[in-house]
C-alpha positions as MATLAB code, in Angstrom:
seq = 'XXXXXXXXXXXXXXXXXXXXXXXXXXXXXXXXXXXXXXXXXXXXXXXXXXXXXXXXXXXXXXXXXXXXXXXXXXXXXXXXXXXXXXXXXXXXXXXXXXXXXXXXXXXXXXXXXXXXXXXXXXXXXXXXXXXXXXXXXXXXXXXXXXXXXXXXXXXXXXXXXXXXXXXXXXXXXXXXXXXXXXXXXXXXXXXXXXXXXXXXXXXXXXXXXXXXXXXXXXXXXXXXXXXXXXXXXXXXXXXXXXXXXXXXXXXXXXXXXXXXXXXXXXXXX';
ca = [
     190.349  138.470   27.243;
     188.419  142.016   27.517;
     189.322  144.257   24.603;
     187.862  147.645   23.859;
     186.728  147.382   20.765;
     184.328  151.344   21.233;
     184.394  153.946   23.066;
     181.355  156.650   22.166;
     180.466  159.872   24.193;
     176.914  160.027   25.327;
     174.540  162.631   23.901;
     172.784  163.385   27.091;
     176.266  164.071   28.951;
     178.928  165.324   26.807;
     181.422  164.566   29.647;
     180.879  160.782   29.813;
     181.868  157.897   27.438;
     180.211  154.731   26.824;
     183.131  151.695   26.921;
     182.608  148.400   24.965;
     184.645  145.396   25.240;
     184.249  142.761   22.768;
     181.907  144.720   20.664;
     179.400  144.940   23.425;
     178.483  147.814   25.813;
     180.553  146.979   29.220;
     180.178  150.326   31.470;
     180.582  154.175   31.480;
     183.163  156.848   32.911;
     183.860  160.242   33.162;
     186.245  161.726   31.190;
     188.519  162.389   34.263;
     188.486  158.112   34.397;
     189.002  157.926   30.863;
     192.262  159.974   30.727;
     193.211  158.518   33.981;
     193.893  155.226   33.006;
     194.201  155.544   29.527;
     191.267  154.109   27.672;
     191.636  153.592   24.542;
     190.209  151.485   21.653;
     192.475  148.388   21.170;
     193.529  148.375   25.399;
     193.221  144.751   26.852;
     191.695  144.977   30.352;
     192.066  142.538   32.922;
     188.997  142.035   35.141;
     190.525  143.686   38.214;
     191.625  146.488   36.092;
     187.915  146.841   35.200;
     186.421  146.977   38.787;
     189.710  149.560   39.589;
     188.186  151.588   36.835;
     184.174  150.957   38.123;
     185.327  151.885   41.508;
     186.999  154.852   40.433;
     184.071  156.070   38.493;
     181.558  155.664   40.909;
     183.918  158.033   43.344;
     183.910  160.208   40.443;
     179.842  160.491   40.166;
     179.296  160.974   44.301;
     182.350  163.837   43.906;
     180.867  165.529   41.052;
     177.047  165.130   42.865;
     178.742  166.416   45.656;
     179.746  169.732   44.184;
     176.313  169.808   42.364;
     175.050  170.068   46.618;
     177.977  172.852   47.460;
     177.253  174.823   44.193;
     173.941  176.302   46.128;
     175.209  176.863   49.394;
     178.239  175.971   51.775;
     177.502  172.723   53.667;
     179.185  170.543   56.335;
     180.732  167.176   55.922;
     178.484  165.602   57.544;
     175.636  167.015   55.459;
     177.316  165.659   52.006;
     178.133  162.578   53.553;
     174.386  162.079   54.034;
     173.186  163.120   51.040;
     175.665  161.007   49.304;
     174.442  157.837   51.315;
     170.834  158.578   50.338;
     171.829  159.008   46.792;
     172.617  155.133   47.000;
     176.304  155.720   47.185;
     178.201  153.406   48.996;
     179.751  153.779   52.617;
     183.377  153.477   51.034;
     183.245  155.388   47.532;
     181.195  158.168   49.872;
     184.643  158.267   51.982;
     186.550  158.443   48.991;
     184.674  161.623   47.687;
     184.521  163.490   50.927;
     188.267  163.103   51.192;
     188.826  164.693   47.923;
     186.474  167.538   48.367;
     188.535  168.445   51.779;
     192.034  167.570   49.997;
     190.882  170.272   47.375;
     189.134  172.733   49.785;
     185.306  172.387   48.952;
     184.821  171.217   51.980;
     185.874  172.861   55.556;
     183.771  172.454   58.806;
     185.708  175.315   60.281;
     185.129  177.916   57.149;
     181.542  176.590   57.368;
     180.975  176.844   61.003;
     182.142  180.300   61.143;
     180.181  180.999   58.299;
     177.061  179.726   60.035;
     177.977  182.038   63.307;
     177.857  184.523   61.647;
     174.698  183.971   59.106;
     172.676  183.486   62.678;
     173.785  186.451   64.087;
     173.377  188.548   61.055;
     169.804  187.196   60.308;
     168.172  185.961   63.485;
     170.062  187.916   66.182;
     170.386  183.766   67.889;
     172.530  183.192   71.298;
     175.218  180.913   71.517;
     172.870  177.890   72.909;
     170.612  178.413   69.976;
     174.174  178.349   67.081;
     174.833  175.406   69.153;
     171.974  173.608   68.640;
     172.091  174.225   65.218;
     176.237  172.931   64.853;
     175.110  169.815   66.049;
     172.744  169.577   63.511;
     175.199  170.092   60.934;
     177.447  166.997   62.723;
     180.069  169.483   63.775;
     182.391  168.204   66.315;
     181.969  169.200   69.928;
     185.560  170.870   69.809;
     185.022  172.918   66.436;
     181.477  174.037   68.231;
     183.310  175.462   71.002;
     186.409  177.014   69.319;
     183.640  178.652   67.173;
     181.290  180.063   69.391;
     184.733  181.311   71.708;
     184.569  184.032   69.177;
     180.974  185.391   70.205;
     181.851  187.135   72.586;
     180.114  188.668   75.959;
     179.720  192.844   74.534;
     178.727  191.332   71.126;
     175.844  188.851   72.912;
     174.237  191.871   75.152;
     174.237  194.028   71.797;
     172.062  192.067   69.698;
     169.822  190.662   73.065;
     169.405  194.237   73.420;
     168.021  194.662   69.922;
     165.875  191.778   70.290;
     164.513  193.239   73.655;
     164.118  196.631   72.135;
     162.255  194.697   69.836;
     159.743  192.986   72.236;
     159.274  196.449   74.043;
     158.102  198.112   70.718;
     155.956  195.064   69.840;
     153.979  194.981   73.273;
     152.700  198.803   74.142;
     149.410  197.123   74.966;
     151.294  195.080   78.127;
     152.271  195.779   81.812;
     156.502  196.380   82.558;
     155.971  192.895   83.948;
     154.780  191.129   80.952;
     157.072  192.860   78.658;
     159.858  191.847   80.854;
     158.354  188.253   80.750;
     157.760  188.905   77.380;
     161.600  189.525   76.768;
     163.058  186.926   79.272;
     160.842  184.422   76.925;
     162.397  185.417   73.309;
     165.944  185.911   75.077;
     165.777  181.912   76.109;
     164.163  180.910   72.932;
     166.721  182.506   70.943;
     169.709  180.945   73.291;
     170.665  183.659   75.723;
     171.769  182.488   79.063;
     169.987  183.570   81.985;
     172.917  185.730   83.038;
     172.468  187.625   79.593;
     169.348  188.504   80.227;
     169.635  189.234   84.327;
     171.447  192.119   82.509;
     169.566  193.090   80.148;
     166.413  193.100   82.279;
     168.794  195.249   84.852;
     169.237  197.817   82.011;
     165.964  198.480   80.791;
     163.373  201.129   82.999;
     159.950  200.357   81.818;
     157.158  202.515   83.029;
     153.819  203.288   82.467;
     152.095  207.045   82.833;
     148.806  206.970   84.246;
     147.070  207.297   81.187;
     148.534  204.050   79.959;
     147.585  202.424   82.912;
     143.736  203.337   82.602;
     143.964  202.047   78.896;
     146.200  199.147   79.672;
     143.599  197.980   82.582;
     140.489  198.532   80.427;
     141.806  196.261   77.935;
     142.906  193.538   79.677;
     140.552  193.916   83.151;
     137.527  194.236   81.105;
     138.302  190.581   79.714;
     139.496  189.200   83.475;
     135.980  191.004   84.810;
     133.842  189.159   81.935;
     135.472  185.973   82.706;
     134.627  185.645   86.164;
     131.495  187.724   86.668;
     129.930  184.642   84.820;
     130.288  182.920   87.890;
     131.396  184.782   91.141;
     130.025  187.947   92.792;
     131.047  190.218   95.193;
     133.760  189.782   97.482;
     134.935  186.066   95.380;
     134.669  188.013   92.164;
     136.662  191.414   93.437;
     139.780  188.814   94.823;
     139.591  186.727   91.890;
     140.149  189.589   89.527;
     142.231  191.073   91.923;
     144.470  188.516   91.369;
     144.456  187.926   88.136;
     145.380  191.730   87.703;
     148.102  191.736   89.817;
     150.074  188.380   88.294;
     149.839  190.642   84.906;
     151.564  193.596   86.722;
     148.961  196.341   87.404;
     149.519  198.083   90.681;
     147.522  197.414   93.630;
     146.016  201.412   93.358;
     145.422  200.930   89.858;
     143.282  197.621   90.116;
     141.490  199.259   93.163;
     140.484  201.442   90.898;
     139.323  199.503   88.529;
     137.188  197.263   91.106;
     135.675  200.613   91.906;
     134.285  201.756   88.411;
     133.134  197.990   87.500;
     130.792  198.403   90.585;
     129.636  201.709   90.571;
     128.713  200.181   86.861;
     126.823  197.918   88.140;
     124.994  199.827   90.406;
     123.927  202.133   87.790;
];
């Protein structure tokens, strides 16, 4: 026969109790456990009614470690679940907890996936491939992904791809329109823009050079391409080699012309 013969609150944590049965220490248990199934000094416990009570406490500790994970930010279900399992918590009692926490609304992968939408929007301007990616992560079902992402919608996509292409434009005065429009194309795919989004964007902008930026833009960047293969070509293989180079980088066939032109009359100086 198991009789509780103590029952003494711990000092470290004022909200558990230390049970004894037959004047020795047996387990412990939250308070919520304690009033639940009314422990009390004197109460004779059978031993199923003592692995009921174990088993109820250790759903108990994964809940309450569970909120101690949503008191810093919101977080999926699957997310707790695994934190939970690498706590040491057990595939069953981990069940047990998550249940509760959605029964009493701390958890809710649709609140959180919305949440999420908008958090990437807000903070890293990211396309609906990119939010995608990141659902998944989260273990978001397939259907919530794409009942959440219906929302982000076509006007709202080419608004902020338009900021981040703005953006690149302001970031690369020191390229050709052709590798700023590479240059956008690039962070528009990274960030999870389709291709159509930014066929349209591309469409939108007009990027131009004056001729002044041209003759800076070439010096820059021809100078290097001239260095690189004067080391080993000259004449005619140099001029088509750089001529080349120049023109996959964007430069207009009068402007590298030119440029050619200067490089030799340097040379012949």
């Amino acid at each position: 026969m198991q009789v509780i013969t103590k029952i003494g609150r711990q000092k470290r944590n004022q909200e558990r109790y230390n049970i004894y049965l037959n004047e020795q220490y047996a387990f412990a248990v939250d308070e919520g456990t304690l009033i639940k199934f009314g422990l009390q000094k004197g109460k004779v416990l059978e031993q199923i009614e003592i692995d009921e009570i174990q088993y109820e406490d250790e759903i108990a500790k994964a809940f309450n470690k569970a909120l101690g994970f949503l008191s810093y930010q919101m977080r999926s279900e699957h997310e707790v679940k695994q934190k939970l399992l690498q706590a040491g918590h057990g595939e069953a009692v981990v069940q047990e907890s998550i249940h509760k926490l959605n029964r009493l609304g701390f958890l809710n992968d649709e609140s959180y996936s919305k949440a999420l939408l908008e958090t990437r929007k807000r903070t890293a301007k990211k396309g609906p491939a990119a939010i995608r990616q990141d659902l998944m992560k989260k273990g978001i079902a397939k259907d919530l992904q794409q009942e959440v992402l219906g929302t982000f919608g076509h006007e709202e996509q080419l608004q902020l791809a338009m900021e981040l292409a703005e953006k690149a434009i302001r970031s690369n005065t020191n390229k050709t329109p052709s590798q700023v429009k590479q240059k956008i194309q690039d962070v528009l795919l990274r960030k999870g823009y389709s291709y159509a989004i930014v066929s349209e964007i591309l469409g939108q902008l007009t990027l131009e050079r004056e001729e002044d930026e041209w003759s800076a833009l070439i010096e820059n960047q021809g100078d290097k391409i001239w260095r690189k293969y004067a080391n080993k070509l000259t004449g005619f293989d140099l001029h088509q080699k750089v001529k080349q180079a120049l023109y996959q980088k964007g430069f207009p066939a009068e402007v590298i012309a030119e440029f050619i032109e200067q490089k030799e009359q340097q040379q012949d100086e």
